[in-house]
VOLUM-347738 format. One record per residue: residue number from 1; residue in one letter; x, y, z of N, C-alpha, C, O in turn. Coordinates in nm, 3 decimals. Layout:
# residues N
+-----+------+---------+---------+---------+---------+---------+---------+---------+---------+---------+---------+---------+---------+
| seq | type |     nxx |     nyy |     nzz |    caxx |    cayy |    cazz |     cxx |     cyy |     czz |     oxx |     oyy |     ozz |
+-----+------+---------+---------+---------+---------+---------+---------+---------+---------+---------+---------+---------+---------+
| NUM |    a |       X |       Y |       Z |       X |       Y |       Z |       X |       Y |       Z |       X |       Y |       Z |
...
+-----+------+---------+---------+---------+---------+---------+---------+---------+---------+---------+---------+---------+---------+
//
This chain:
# residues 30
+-----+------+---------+---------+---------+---------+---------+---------+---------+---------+---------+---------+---------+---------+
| seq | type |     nxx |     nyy |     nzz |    caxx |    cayy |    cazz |     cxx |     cyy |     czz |     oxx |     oyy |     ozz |
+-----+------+---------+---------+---------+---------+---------+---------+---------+---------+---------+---------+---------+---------+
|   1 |    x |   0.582 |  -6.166 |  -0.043 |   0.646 |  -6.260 |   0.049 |   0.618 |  -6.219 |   0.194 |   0.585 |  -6.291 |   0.288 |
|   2 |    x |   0.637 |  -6.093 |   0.189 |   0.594 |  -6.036 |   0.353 |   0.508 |  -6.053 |   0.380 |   0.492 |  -6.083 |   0.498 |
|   3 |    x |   0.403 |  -6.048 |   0.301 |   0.207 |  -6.090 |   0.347 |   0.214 |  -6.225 |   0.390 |   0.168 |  -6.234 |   0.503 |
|   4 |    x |   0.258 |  -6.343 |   0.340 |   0.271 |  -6.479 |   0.335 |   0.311 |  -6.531 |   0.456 |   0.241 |  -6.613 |   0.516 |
|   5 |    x |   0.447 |  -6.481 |   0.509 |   0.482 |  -6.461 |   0.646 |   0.408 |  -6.378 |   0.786 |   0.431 |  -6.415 |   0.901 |
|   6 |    x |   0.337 |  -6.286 |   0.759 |   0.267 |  -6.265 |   0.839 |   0.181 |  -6.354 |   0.867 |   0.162 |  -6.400 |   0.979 |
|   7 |    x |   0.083 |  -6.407 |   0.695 |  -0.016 |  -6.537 |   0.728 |   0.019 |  -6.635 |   0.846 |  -0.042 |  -6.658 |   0.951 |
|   8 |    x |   0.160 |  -6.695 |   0.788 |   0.180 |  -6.810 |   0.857 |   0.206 |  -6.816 |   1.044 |   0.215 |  -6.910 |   1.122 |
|   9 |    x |   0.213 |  -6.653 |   1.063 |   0.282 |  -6.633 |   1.220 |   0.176 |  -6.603 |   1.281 |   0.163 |  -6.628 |   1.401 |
|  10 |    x |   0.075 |  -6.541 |   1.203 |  -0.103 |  -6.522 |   1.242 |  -0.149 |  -6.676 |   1.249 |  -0.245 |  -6.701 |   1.321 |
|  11 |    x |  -0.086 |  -6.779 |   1.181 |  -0.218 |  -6.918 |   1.176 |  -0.112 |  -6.971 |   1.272 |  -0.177 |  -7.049 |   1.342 |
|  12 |    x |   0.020 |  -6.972 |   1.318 |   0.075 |  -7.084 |   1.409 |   0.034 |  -6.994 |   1.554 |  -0.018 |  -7.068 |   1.637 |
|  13 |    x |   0.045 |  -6.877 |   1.591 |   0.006 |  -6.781 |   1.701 |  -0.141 |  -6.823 |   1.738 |  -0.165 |  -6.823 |   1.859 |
|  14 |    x |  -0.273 |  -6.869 |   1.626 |  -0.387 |  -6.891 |   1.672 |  -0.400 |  -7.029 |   1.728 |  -0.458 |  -7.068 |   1.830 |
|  15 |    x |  -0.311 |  -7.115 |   1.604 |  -0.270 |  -7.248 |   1.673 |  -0.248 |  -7.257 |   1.808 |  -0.337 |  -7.279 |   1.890 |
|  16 |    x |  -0.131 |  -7.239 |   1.832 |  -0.097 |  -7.241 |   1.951 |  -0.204 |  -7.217 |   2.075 |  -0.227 |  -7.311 |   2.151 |
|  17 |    x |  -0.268 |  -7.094 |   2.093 |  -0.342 |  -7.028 |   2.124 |  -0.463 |  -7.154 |   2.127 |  -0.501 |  -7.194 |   2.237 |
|  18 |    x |  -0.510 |  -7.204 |   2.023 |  -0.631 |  -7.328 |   2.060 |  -0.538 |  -7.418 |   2.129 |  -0.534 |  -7.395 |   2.250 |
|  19 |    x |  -0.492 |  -7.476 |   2.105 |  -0.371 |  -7.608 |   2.203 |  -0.358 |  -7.524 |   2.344 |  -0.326 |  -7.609 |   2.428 |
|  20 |    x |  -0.364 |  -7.440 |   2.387 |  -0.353 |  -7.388 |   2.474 |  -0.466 |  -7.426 |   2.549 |  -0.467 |  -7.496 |   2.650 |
|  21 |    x |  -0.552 |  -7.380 |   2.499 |  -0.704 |  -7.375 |   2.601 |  -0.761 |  -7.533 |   2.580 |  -0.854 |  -7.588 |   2.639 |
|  22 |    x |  -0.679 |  -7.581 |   2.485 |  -0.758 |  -7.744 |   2.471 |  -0.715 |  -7.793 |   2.587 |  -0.803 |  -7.815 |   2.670 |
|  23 |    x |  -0.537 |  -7.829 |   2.635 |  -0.477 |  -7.862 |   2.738 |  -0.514 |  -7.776 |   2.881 |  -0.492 |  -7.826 |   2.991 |
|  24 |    x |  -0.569 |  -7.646 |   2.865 |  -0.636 |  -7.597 |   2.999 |  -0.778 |  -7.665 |   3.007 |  -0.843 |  -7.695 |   3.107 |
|  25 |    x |  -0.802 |  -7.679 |   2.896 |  -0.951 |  -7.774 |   2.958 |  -0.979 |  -7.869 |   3.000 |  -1.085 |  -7.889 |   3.060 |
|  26 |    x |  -0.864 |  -7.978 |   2.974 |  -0.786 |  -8.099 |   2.971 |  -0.791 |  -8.127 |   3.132 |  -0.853 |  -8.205 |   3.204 |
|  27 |    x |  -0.682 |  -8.014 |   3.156 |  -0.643 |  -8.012 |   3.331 |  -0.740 |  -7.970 |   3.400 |  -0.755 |  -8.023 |   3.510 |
|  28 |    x |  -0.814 |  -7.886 |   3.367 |  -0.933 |  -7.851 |   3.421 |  -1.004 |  -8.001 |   3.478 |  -1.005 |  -8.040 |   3.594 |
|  29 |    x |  -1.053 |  -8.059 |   3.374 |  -1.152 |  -8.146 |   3.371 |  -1.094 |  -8.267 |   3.463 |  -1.162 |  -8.316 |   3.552 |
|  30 |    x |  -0.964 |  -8.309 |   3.433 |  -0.926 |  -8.416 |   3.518 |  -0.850 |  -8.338 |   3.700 |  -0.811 |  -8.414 |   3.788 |
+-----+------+---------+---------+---------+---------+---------+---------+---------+---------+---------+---------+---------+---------+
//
């Protein structure tokens, strides 16, 4: 169960992390 939870806080942390730089590129560009 503990491995599973790490997965999921590793894939929403990278998430985040792309949405991040998508919306900095976003503002960038406009």
């Amino acid at each position: 169960m503990r491995y599973r939870i790490d997965q999921a806080i590793r894939f929403l942390t990278i998430s985040a992390g792309l949405v991040g730089l998508l919306v900095y590129a976003v503002f960038h560009l406009l």
